[in-house]
N, C-alpha and C positions, 0 to 999 in steps of 0.2 A: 099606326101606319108609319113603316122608318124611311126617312128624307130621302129623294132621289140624290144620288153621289155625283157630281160632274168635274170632270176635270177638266181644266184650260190648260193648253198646252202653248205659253209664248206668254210672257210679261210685259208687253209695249201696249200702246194705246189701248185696241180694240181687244186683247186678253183683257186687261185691266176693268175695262169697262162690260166687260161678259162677266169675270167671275162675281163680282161687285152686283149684278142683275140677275145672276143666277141666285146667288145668294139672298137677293131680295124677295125672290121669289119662292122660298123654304128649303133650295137645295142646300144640301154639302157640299161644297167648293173647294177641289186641290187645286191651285196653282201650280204651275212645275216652268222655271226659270233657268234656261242652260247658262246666265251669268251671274255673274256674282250680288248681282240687284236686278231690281226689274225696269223698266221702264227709263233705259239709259237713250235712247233713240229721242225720247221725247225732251229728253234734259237739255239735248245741243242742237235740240230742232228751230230754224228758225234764227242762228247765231246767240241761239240760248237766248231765246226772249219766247220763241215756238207761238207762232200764228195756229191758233186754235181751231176758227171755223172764220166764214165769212156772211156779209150779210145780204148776200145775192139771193135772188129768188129763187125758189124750183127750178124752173125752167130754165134758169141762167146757170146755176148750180150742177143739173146733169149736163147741158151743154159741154161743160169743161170737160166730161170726161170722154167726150168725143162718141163712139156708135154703141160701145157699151154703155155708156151713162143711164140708159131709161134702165137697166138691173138694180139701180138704188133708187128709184120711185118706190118701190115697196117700201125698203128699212128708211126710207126720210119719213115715209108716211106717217111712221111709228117714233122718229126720235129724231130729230131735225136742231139747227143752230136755236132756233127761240130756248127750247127744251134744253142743248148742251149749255147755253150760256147759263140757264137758271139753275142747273147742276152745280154749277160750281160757285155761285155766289149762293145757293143753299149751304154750301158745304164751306164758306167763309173766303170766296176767292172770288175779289170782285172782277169784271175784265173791261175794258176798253174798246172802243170802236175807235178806228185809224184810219187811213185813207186807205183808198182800193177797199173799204168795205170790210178790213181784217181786222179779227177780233183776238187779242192779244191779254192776257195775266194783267192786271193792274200795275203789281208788283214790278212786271217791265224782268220777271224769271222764271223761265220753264221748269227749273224744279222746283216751286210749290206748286204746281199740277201736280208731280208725284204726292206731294205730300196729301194731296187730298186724295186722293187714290187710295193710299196707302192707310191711313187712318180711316178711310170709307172702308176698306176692306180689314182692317182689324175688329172696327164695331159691330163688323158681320162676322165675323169669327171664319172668315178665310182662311186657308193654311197655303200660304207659300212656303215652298221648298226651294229656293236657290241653288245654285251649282245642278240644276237637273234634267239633263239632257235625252232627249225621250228616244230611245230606239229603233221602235216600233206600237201598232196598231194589234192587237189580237180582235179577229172579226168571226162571229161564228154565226151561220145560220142570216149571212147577211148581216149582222147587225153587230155591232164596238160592244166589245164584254172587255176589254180592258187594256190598259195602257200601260208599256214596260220601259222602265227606263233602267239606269246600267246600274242602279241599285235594288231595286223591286219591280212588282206588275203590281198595280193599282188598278181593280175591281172597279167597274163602273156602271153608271147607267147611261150617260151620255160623255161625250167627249167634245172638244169646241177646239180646233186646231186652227189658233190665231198665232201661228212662227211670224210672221213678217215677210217681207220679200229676202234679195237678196244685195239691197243695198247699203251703205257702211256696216258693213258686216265686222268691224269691231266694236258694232255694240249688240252684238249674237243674231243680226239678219243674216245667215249665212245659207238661206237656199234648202231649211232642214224640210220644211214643208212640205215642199215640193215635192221630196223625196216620199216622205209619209202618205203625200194623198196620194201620188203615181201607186205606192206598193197595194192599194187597196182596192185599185182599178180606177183612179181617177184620171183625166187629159189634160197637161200638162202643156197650154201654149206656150210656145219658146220665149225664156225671158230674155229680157233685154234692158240695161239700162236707161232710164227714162228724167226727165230734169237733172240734164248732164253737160257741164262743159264740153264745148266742140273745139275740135284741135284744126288749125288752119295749117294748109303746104307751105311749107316752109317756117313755119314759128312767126310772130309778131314780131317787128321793128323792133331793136332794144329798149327804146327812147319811150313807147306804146306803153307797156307792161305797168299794170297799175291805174291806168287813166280810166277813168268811168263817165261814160258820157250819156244825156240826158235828153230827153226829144230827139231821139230819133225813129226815122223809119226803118226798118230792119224786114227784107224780103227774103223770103227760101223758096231755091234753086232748084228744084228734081230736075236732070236733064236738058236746065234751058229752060225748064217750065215754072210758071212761078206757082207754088202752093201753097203757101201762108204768107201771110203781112202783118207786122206789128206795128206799134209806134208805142217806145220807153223807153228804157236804160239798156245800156250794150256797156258791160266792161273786157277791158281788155287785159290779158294775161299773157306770163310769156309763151307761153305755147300755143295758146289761142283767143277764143274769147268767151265771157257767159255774162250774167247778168238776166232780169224776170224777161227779156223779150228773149233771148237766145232758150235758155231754160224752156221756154214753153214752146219752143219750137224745134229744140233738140228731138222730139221723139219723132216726129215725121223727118229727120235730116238722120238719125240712127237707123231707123229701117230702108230707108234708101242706099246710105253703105252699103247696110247687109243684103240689098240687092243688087250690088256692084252698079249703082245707078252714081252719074254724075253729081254733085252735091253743091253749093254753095250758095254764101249771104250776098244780099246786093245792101248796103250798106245806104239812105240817105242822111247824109250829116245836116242837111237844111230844111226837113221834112216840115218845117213852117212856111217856107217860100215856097211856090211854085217856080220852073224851070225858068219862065220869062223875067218873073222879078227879081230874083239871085242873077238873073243874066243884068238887068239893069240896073242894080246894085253895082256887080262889078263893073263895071263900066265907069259907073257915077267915081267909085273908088280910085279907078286908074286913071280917071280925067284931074279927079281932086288933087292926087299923090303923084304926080307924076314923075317927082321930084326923087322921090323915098325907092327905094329898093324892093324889089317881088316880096323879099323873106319879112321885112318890116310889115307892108300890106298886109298877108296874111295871117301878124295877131289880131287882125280886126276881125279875121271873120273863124277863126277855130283858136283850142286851147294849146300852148306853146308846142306840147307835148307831138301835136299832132303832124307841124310845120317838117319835121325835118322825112318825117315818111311821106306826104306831099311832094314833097320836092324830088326826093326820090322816083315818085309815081309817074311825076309829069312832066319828066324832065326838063321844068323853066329852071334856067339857072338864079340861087339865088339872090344874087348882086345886082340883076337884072333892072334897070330902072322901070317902074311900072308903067311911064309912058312909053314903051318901048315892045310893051308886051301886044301880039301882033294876036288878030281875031280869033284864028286857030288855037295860038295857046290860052287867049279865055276860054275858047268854047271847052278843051280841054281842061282843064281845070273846071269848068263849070260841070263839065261829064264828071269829073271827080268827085266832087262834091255831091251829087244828085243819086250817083251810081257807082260808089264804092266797091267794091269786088271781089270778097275773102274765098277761096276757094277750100272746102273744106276735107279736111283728109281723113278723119276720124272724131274719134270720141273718147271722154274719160273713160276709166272703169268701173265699176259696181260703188268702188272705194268713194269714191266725189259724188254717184249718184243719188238724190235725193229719194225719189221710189225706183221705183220695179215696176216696168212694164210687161206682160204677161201674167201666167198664173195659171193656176186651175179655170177651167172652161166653167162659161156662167151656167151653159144649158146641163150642166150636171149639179146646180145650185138648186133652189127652192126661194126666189128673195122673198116669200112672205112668213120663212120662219130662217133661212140659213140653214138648214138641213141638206146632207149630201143627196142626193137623188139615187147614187151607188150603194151607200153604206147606212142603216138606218144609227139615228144615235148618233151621227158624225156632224160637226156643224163648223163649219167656214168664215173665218171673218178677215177681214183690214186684208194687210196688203199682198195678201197671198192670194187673194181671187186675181183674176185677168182684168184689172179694172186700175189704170191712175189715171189721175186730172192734173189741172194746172198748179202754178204755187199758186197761195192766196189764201190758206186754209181751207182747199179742197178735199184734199188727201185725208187729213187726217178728221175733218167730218163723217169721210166716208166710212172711216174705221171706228170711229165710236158708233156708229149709228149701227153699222152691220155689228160690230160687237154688243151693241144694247141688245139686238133683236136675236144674236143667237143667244145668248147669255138667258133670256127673257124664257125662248122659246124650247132649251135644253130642261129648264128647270120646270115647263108646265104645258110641253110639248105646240100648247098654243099662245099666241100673245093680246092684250086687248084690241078692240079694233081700231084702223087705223087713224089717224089723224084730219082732218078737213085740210087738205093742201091750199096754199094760195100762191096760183103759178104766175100772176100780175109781174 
């Protein structure tokens, strides 16, 4: 009996970890990679250190990915962080647990991930093709008879079209996916850049740009309405701002734009005081200092950087002697401080964003094999489905897992049974 043929179409994570599982499984495995190597997304993922998976629970796990997340109950069921971690210290890469739960290369390099990849799929006698950018889908009778790229059509029995989304698209996420599954009858929800710097009216204070600041509380605006709250890091850039609380809140502050809804951060820089003891604070400070100047004062209570766009804000002048400074202009100032107020104009582009939000619609998925519901033999992974989370090592869990399962499920059309979850 001759080996079912499967081909992967996309060399990043969730390709990687399909053909690699197809292959495990007795198929023949092409890979087909539109760049010049594979798995370059993963290389600079992370600031090149690439946050693998995380050590949150199930239930805390789909949560990140907001109302689609229960579609990865299936493929975790089957191949979950316990599972990825021992992957790759089977395969000689040990990894690390870090704060926030993330699980990181020992090494402290995202390219020997590649390398374990890459050496897992030569021992399986994988065939990547490099430089090979797939054109189209031939579909007869329903069902993937073969896949053409601008060299040949490669004969198949299955096909596993893990392109990527279509964010740093110079490392070949360039949107090809999308294309491919639409031309076959697939739905296509609109993408959109997702874990994206947000650009504020008017640009950042000159003096701003660069300052990364720590504890804070960080609110988003729909309207006047508040719809998320964070507390972490908020950096600031010239044009605007990002950092893991903005990032995860970028994608509800993006779809708002796109629905010409008002946008903006309320900013608290003292999110350990409450409104009363920051009030008694100062106070205490302008009784002690009375002597000293507004702008001296306030290195007591923020980082230099921050003083001169204060001053700015609230118009106390700064030579001002602090005994001087009248009820109003605390309470101001204390409003400043509690309730910062970036208002936001837009967002990066695809270029800066970390995933892709949108993708192919889940209800045309299968999550207990990744098979297309349209096209028999077609099989959907990582970050081309309509599916991102938060950073953290969400994202790219999601894609090895859905890569395992279609990789698994290509190669023996079923996979073992699932896993015993523990959603604690």
């Amino acid at each position: 009996m001759s080996k079912k043929t499967v081909v992967v179409i996309g060399g990043g994570a969730a390709g990687l970890m399909a053909a690699g599982q197809a292959a495990e499984h007795g198929a023949k495995v092409i890979l087909l990679e539109k760049m010049k190597r594979p798995g370059r997304k993963i290389c600079i993922s992370g600031k090149g250190r690439c946050n693998l998976t995380n050590s949150a629970p199930v239930s805390d796990f789909i949560a990140h990915f907001g109302k689609n997340g229960r579609f990865l109950r299936q493929p975790f069921s089957r191949f979950f962080a316990p599972e990825l971690v021992s992957f790759f210290e089977k395969h000689g890469l040990p990894v690390t647990l870090e704060r926030g739960g993330r699980y990181f290369p020992s090494s402290g390099k995202a390219p020997d991930i590649l390398k374990v990849f890459l050496s897992w799929l030569a021992n399986l006698n994988v065939e990547i093709h490099d430089n090979r950018g797939v054109e189209s889908l031939v579909i007869e009778n329903n069902r993937i008879q073969a896949v053409v790229t601008g060299r040949e059509r490669i004969v198949c029995d299955a096909a596993i079209l893990a392109t990527g989304g279509a964010s740093y698209p110079a490392t070949g996420s360039t949107g090809d996916g999308y294309r491919l599954a639409e031309a076959v009858g697939h739905t296509i929800v609109p993408i959109r850049p997702a874990l994206v710097p947000l650009e504020i009216k008017g640009g950042i204070h000159p003096q701003l740009a660069g300052l990364e600041l720590r504890n804070v509380g960080v609110r988003l605006l729909i309207d006047g309405k508040k719809r998320r709250q964070l507390f972490g890091e908020l950096h600031f850039l010239k044009y605007g701002v990002s950092g893991p609380t903005i990032l995860t809140l970028s994608g509800d502050a993006v779809d708002g734009l796109r629905e010409g809804r008002k946008v903006a951060l309320e900013v608290d820089l003292k999110a350990a005081l409450s409104r009363q003891k920051l009030d008694a604070r100062l106070i205490r400070d302008f009784e002690k200092r009375h002597r000293e100047i507004f702008a001296d004062v306030l290195r007591g209570l923020m980082p230099a950087q921050l003083i001169p766009f204060c001053l700015e804000q609230t118009s106390i002048p700064a030579d001002r002697l602090a005994g001087e400074i009248s009820k109003k202009e605390r309470k101001k100032l204390l409003h400043w401080l509690k309730d910062l107020v970036l208002e936001v104009s837009g967002h990066r582009s695809f270029s800066e964003a970390i995933v892709t939000a949108g993708g192919v619609h889940l209800q045309e998925v299968n999550p207990r094999t990744m098979e297309s519901t349209i096209v028999l033999g077609l099989y959907l992974a990582g970050e081309i489905l309509d599916l991102n989370g938060n950073t953290g090592g969400y994202n790219l869990q999601a894609a090895f897992s859905t890569g395992w399962l279609a990789g698994c499920s290509a190669a023996q059309k079923e996979c073992t049974e699932p896993r015993t979850l523990n959603t604690d």
